[in-house]
mmJSON file of the N, C-alpha and C atoms, coordinates in Angstrom:
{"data_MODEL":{"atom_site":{
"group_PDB":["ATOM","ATOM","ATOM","ATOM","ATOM","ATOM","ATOM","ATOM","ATOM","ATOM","ATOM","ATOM","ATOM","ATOM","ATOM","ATOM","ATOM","ATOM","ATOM","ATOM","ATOM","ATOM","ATOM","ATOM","ATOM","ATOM","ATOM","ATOM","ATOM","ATOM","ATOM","ATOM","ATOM","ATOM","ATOM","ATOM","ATOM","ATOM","ATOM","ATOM","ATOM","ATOM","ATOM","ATOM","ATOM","ATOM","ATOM","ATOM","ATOM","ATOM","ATOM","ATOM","ATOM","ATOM","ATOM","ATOM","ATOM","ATOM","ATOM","ATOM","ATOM","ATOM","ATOM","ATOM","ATOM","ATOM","ATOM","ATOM","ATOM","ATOM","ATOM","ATOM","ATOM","ATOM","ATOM","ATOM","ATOM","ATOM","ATOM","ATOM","ATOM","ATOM","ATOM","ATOM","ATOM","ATOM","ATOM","ATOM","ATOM","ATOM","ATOM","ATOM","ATOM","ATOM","ATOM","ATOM","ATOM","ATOM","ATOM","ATOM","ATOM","ATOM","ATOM","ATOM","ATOM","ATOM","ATOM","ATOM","ATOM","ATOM","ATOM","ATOM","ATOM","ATOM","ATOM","ATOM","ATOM","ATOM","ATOM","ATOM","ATOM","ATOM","ATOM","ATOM","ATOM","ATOM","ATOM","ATOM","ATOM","ATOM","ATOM","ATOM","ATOM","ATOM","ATOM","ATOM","ATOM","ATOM","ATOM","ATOM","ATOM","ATOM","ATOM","ATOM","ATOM","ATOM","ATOM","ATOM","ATOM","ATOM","ATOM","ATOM","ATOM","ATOM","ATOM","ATOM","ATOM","ATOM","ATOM","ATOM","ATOM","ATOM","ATOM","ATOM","ATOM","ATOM","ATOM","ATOM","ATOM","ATOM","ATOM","ATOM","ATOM","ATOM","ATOM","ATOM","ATOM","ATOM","ATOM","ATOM","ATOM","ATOM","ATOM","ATOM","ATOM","ATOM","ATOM","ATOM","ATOM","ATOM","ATOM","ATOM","ATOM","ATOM","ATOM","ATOM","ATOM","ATOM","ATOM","ATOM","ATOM","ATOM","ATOM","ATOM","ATOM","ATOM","ATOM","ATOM","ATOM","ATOM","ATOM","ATOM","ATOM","ATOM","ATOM","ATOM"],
"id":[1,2,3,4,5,6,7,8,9,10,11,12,13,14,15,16,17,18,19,20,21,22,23,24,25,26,27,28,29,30,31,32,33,34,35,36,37,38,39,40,41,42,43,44,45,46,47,48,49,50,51,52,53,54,55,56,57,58,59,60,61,62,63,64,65,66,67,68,69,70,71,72,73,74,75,76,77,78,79,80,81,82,83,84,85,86,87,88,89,90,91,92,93,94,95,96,97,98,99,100,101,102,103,104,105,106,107,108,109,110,111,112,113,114,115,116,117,118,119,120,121,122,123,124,125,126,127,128,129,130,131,132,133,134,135,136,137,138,139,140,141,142,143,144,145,146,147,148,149,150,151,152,153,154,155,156,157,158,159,160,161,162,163,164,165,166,167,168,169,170,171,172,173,174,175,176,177,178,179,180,181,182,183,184,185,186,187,188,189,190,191,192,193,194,195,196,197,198,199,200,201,202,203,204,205,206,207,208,209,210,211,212,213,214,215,216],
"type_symbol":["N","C","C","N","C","C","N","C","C","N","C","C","N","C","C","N","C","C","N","C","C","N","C","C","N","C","C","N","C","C","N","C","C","N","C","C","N","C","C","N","C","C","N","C","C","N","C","C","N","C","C","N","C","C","N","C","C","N","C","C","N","C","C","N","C","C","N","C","C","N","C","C","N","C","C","N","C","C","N","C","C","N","C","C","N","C","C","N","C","C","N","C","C","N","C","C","N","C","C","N","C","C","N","C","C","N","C","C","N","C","C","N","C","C","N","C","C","N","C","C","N","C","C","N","C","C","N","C","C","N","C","C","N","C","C","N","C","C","N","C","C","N","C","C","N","C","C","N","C","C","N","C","C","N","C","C","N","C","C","N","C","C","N","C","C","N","C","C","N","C","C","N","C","C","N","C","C","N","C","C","N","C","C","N","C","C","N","C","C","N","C","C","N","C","C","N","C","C","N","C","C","N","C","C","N","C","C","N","C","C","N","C","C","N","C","C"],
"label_atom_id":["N","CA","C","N","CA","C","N","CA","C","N","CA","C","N","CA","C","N","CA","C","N","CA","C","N","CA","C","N","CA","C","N","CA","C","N","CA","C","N","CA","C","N","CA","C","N","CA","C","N","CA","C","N","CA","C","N","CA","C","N","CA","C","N","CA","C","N","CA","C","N","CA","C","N","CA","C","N","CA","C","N","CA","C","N","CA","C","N","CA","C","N","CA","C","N","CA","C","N","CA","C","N","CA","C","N","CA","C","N","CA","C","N","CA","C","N","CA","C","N","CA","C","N","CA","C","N","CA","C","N","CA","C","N","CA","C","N","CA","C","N","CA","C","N","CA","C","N","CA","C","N","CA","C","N","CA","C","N","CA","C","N","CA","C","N","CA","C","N","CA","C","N","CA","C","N","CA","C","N","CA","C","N","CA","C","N","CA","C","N","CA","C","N","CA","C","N","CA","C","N","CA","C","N","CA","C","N","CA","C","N","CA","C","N","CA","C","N","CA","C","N","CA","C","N","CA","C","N","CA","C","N","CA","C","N","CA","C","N","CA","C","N","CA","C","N","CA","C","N","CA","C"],
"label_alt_id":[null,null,null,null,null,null,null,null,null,null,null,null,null,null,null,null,null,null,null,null,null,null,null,null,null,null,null,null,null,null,null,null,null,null,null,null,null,null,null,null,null,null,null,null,null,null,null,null,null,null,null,null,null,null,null,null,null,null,null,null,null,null,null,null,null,null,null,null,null,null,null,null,null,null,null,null,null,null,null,null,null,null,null,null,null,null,null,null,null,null,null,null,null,null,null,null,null,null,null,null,null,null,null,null,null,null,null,null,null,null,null,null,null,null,null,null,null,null,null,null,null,null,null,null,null,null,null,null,null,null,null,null,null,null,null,null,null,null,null,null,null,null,null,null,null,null,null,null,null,null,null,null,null,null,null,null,null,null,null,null,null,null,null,null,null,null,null,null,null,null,null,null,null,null,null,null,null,null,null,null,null,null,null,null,null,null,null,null,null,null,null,null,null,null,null,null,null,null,null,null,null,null,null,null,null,null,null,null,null,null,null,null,null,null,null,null],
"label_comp_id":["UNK","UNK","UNK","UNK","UNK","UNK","UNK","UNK","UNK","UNK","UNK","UNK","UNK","UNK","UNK","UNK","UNK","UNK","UNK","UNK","UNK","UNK","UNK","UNK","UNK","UNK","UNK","UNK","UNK","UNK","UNK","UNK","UNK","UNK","UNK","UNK","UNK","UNK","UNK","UNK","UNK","UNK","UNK","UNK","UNK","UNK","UNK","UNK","UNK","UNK","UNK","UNK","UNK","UNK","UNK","UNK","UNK","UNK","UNK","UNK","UNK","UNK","UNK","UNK","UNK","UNK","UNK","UNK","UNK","UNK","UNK","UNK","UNK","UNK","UNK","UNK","UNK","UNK","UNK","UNK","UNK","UNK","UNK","UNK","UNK","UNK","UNK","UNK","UNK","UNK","UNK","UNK","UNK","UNK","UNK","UNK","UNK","UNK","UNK","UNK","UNK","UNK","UNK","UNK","UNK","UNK","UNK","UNK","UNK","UNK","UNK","UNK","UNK","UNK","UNK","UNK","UNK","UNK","UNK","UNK","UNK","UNK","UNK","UNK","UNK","UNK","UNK","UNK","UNK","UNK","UNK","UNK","UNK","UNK","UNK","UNK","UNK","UNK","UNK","UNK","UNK","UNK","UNK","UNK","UNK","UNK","UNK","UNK","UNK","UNK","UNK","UNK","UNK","UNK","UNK","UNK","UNK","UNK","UNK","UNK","UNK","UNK","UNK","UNK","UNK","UNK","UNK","UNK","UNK","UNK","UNK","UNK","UNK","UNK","UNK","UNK","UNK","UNK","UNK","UNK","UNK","UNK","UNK","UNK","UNK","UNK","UNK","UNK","UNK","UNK","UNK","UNK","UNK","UNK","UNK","UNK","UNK","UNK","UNK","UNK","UNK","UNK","UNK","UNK","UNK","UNK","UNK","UNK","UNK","UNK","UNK","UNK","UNK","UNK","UNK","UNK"],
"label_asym_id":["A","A","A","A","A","A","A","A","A","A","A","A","A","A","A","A","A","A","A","A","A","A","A","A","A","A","A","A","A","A","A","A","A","A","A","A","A","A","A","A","A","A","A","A","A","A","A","A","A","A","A","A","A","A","A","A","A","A","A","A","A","A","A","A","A","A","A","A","A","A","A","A","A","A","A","A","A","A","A","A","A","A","A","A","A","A","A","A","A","A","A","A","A","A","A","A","A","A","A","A","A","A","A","A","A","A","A","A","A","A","A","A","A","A","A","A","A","A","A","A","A","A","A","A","A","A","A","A","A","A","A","A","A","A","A","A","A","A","A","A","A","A","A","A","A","A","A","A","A","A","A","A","A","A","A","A","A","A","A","A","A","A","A","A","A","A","A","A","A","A","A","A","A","A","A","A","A","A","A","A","A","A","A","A","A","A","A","A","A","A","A","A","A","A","A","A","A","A","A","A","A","A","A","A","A","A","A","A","A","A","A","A","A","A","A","A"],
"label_entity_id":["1","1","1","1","1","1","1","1","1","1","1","1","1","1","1","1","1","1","1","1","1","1","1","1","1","1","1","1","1","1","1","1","1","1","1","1","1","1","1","1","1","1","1","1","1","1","1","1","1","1","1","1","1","1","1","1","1","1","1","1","1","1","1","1","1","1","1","1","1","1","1","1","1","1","1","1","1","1","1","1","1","1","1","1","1","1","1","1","1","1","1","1","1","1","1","1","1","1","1","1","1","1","1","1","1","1","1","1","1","1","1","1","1","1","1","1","1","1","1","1","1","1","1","1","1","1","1","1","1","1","1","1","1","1","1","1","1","1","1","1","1","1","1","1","1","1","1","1","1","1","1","1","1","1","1","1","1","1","1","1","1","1","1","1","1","1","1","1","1","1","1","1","1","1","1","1","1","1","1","1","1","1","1","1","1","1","1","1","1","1","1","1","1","1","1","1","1","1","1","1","1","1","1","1","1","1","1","1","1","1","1","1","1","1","1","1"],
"label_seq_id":[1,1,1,2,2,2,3,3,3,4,4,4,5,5,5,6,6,6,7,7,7,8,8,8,9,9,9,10,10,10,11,11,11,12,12,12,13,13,13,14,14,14,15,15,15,16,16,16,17,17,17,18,18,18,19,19,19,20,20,20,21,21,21,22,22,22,23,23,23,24,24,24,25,25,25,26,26,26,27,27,27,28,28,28,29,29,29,30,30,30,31,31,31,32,32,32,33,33,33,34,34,34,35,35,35,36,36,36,37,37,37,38,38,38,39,39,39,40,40,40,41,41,41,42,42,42,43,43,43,44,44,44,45,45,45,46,46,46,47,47,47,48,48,48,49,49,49,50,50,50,51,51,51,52,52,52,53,53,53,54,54,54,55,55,55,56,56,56,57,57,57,58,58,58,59,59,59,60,60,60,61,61,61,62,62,62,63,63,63,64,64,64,65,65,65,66,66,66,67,67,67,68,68,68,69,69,69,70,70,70,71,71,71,72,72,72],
"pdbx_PDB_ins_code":[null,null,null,null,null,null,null,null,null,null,null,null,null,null,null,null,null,null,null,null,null,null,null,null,null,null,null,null,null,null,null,null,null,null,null,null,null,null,null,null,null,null,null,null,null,null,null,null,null,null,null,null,null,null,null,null,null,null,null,null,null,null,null,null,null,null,null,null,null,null,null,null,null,null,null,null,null,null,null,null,null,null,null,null,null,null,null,null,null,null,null,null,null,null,null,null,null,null,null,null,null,null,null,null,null,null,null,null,null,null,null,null,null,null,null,null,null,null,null,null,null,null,null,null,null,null,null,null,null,null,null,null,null,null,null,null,null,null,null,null,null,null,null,null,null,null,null,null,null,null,null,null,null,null,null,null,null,null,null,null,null,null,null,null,null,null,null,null,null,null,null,null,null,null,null,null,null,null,null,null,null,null,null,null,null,null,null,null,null,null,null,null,null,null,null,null,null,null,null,null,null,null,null,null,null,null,null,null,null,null,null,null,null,null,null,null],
"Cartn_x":[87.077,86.117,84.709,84.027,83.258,83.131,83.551,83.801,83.537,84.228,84.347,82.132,82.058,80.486,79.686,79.755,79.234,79.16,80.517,80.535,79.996,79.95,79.49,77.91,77.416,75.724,75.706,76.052,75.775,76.258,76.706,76.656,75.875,75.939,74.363,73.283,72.793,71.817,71.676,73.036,72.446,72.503,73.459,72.802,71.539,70.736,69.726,68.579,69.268,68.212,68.19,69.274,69.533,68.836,69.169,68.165,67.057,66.322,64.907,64.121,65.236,64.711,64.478,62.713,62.792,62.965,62.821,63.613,64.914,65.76,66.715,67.07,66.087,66.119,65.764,64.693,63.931,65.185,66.058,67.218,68.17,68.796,69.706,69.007,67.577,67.204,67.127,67.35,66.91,68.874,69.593,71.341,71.728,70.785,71.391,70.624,69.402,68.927,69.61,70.06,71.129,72.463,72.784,74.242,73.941,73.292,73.169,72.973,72.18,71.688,72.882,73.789,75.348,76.075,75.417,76.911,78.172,77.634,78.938,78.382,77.376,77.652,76.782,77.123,77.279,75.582,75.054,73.104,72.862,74.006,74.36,74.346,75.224,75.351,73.872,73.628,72.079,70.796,70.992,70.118,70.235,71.672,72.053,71.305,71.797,71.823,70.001,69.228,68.101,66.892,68.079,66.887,67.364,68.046,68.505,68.103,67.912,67.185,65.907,65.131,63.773,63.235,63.81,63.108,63.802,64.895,64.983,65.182,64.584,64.645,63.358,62.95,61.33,60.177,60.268,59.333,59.077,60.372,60.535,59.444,58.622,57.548,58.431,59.386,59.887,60.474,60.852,61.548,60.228,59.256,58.242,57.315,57.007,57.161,57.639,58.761,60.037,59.424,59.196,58.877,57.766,56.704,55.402,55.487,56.126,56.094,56.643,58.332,58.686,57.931,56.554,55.57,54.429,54.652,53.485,53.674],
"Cartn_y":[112.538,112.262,112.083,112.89,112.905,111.663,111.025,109.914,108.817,108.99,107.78,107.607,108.855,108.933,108.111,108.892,108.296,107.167,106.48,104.685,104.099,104.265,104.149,104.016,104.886,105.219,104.111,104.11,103.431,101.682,101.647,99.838,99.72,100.915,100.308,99.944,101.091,101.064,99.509,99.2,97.557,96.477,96.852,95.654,95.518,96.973,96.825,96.436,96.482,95.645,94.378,93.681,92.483,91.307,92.279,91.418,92.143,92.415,92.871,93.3,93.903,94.417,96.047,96.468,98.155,98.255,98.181,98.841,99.357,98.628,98.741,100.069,99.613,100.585,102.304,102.161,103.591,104.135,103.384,103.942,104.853,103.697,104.164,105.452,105.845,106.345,107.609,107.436,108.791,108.974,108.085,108.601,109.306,109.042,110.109,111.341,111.579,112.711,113.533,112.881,113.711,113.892,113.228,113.392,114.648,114.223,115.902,116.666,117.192,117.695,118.754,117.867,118.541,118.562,118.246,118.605,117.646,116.86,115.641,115.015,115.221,114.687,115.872,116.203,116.721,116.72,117.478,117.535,116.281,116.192,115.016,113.701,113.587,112.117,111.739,112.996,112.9,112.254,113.031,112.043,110.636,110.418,109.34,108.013,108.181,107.717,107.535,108.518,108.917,107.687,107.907,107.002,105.429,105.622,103.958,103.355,104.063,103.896,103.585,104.423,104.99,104.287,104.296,104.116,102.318,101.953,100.515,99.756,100.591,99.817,99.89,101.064,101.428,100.745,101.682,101.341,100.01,99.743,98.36,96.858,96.485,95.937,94.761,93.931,92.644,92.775,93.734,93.631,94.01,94.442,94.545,93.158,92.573,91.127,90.085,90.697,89.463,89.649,90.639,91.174,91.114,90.693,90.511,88.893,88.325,86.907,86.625,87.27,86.949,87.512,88.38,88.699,87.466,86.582,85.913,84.091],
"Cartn_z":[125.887,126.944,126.373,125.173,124.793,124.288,123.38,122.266,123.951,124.97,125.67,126.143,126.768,126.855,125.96,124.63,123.406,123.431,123.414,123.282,124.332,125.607,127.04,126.848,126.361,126.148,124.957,124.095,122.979,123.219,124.45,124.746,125.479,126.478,127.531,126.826,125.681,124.792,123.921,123.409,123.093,123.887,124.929,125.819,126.499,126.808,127.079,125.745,124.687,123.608,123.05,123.417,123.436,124.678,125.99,127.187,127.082,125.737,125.625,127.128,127.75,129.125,128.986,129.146,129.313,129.992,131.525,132.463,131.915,131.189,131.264,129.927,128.842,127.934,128.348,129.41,130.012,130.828,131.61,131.754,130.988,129.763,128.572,128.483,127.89,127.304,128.515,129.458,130.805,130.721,130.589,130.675,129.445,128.367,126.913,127.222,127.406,128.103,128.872,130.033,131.297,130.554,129.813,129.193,128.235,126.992,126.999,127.638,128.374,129.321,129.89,130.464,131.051,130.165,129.019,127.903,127.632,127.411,127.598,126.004,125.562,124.02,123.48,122.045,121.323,120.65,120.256,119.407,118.786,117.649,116.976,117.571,118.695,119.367,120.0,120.621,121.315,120.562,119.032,118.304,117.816,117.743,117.546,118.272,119.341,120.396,121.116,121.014,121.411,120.158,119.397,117.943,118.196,118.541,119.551,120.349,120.987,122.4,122.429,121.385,121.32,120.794,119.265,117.971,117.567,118.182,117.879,119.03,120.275,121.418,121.525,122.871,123.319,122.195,121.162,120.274,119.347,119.5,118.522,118.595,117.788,118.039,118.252,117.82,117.668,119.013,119.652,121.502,122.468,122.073,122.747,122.612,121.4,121.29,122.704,122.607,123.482,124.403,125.069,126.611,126.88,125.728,126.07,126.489,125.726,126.114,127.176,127.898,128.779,130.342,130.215,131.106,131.001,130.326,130.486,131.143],
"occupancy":[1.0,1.0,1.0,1.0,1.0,1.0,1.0,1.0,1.0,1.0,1.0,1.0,1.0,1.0,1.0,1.0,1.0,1.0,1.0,1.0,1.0,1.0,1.0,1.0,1.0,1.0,1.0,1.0,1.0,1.0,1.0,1.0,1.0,1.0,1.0,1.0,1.0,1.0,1.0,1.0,1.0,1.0,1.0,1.0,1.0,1.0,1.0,1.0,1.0,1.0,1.0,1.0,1.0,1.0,1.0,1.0,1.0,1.0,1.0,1.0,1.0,1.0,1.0,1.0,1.0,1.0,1.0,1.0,1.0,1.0,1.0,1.0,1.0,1.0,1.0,1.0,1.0,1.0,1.0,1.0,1.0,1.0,1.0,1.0,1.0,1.0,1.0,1.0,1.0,1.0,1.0,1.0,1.0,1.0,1.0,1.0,1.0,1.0,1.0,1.0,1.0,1.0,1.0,1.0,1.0,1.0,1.0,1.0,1.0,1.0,1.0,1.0,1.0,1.0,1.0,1.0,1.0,1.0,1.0,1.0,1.0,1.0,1.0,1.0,1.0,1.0,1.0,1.0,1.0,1.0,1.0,1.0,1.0,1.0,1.0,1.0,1.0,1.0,1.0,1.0,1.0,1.0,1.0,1.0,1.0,1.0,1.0,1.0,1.0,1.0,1.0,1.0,1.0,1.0,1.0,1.0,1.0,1.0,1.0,1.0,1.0,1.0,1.0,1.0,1.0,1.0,1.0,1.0,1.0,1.0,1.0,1.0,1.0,1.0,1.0,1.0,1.0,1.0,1.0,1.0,1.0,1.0,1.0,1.0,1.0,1.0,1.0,1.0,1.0,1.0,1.0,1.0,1.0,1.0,1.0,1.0,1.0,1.0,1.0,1.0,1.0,1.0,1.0,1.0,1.0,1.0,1.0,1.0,1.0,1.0,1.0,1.0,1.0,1.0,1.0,1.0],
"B_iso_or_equiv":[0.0,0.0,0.0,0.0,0.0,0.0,0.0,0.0,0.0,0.0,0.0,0.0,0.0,0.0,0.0,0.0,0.0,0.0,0.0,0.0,0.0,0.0,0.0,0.0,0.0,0.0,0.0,0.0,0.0,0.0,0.0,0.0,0.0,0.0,0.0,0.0,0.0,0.0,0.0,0.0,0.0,0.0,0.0,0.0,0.0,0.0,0.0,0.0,0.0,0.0,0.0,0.0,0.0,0.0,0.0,0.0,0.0,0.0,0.0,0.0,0.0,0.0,0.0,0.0,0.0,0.0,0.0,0.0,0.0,0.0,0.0,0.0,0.0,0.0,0.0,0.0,0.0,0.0,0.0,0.0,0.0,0.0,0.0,0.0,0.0,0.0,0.0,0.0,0.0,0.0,0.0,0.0,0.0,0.0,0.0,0.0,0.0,0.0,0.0,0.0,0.0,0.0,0.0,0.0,0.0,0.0,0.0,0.0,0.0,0.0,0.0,0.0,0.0,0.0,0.0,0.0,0.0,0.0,0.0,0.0,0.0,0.0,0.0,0.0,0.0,0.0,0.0,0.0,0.0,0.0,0.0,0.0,0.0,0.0,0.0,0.0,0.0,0.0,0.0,0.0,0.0,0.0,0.0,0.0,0.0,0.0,0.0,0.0,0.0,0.0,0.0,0.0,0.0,0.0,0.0,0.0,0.0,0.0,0.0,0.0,0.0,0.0,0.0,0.0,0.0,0.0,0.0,0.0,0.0,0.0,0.0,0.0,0.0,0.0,0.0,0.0,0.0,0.0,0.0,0.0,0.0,0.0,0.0,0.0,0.0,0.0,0.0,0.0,0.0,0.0,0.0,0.0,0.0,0.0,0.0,0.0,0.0,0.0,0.0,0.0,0.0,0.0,0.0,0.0,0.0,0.0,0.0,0.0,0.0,0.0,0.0,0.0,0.0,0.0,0.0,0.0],
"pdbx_formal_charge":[null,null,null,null,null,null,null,null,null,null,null,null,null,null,null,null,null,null,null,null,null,null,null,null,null,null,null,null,null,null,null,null,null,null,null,null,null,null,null,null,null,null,null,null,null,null,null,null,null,null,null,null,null,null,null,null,null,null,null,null,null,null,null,null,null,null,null,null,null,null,null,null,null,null,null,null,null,null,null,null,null,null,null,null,null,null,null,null,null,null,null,null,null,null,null,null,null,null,null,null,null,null,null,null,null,null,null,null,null,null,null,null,null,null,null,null,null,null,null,null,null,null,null,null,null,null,null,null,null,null,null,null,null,null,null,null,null,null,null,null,null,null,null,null,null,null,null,null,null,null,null,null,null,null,null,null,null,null,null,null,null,null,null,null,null,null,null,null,null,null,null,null,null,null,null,null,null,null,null,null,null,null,null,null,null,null,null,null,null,null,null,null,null,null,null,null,null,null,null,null,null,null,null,null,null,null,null,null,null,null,null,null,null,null,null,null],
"auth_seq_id":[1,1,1,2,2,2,3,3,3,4,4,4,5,5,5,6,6,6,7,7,7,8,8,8,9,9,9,10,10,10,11,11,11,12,12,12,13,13,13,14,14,14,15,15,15,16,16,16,17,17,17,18,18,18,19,19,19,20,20,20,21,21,21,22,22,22,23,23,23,24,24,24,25,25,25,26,26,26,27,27,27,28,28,28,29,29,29,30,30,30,31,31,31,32,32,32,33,33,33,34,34,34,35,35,35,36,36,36,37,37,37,38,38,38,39,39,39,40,40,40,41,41,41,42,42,42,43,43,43,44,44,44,45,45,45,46,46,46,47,47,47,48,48,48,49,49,49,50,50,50,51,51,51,52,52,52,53,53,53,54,54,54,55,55,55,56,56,56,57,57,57,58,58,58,59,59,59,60,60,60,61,61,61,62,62,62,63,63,63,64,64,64,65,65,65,66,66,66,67,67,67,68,68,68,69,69,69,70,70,70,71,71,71,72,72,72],
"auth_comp_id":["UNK","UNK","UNK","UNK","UNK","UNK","UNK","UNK","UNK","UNK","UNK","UNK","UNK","UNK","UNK","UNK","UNK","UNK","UNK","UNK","UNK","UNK","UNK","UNK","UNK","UNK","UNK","UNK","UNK","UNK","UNK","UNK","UNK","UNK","UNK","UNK","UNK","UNK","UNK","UNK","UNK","UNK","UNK","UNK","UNK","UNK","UNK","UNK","UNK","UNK","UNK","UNK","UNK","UNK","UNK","UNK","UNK","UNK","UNK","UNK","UNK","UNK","UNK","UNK","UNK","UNK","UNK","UNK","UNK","UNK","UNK","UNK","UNK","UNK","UNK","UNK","UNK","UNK","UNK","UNK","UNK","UNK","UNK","UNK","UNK","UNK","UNK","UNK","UNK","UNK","UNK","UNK","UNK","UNK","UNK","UNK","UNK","UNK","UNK","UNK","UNK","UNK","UNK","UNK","UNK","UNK","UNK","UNK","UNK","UNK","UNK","UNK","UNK","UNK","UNK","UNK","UNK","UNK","UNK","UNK","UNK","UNK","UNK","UNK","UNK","UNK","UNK","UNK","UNK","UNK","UNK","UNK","UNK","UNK","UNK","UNK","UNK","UNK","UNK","UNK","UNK","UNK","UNK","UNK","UNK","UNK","UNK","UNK","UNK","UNK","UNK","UNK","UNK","UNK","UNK","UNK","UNK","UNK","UNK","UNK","UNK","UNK","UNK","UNK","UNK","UNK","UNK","UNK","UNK","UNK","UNK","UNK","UNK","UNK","UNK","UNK","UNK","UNK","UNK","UNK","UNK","UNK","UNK","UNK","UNK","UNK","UNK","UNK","UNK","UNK","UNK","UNK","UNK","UNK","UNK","UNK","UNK","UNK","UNK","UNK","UNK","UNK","UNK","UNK","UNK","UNK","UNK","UNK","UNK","UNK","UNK","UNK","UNK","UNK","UNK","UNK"],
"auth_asym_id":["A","A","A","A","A","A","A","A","A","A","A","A","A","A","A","A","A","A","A","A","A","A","A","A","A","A","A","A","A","A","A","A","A","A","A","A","A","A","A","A","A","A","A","A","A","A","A","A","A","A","A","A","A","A","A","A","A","A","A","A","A","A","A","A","A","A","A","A","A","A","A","A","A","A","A","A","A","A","A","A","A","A","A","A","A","A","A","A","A","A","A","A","A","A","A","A","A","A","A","A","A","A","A","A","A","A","A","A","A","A","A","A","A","A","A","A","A","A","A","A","A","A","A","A","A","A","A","A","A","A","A","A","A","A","A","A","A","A","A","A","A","A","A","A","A","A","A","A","A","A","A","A","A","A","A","A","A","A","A","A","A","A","A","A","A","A","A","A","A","A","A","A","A","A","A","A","A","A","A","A","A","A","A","A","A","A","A","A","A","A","A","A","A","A","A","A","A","A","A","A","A","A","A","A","A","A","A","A","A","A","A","A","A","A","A","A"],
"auth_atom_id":["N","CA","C","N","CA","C","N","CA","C","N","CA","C","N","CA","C","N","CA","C","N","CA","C","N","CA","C","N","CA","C","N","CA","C","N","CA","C","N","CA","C","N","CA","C","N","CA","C","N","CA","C","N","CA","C","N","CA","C","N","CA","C","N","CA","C","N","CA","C","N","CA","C","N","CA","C","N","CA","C","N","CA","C","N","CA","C","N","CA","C","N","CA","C","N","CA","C","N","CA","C","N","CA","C","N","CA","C","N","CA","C","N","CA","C","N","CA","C","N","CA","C","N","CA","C","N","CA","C","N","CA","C","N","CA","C","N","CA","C","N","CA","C","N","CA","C","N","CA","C","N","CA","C","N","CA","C","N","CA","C","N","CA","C","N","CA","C","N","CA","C","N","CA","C","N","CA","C","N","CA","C","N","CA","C","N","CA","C","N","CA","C","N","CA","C","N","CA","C","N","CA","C","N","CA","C","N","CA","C","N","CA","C","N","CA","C","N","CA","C","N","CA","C","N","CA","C","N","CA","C","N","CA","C","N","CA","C","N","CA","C","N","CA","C","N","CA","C","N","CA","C"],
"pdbx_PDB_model_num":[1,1,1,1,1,1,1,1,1,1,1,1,1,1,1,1,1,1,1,1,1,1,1,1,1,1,1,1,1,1,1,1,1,1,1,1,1,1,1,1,1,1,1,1,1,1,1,1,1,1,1,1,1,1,1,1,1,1,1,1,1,1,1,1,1,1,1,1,1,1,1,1,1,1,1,1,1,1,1,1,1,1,1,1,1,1,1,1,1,1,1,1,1,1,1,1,1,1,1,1,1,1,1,1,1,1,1,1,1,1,1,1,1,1,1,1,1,1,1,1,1,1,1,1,1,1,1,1,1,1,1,1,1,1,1,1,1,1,1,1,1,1,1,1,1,1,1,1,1,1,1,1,1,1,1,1,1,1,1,1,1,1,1,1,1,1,1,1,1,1,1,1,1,1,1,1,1,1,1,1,1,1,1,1,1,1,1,1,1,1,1,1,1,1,1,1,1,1,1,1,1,1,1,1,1,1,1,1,1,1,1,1,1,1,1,1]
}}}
């Protein structure tokens, strides 16, 4: 069940970085939160997953790029 979570979080997470959409990333990134949260992934997956979200989604200058252009 765990492993299914994991993979679950970890496709939302690139599909929301592929349609360079944050909305969609501030989501991913609020469902690995709650998933740990209740215990459904593991410290490990959380960081995994959290540096995904965060650190090559949110923060990522080349998808913040995309989204600056597709606001204009």
């Amino acid at each position: 069940m765990r492993r299914y979570v994991y993979e679950n979080l970890m496709a939302d997470i690139e599909y929301a970085r592929k349609s360079f959409n944050m909305d969609l990333l501030h989501e991913a990134c609020g469902a690995v939160k709650m998933a740990y949260q209740l215990g459904a992934v593991t410290k490990d997956e959380y960081l995994k997953l959290s540096h995904e979200a965060v650190y090559k989604g949110i923060n990522n200058p080349e998808i913040i790029k995309e989204v600056n252009k597709s606001c204009v």
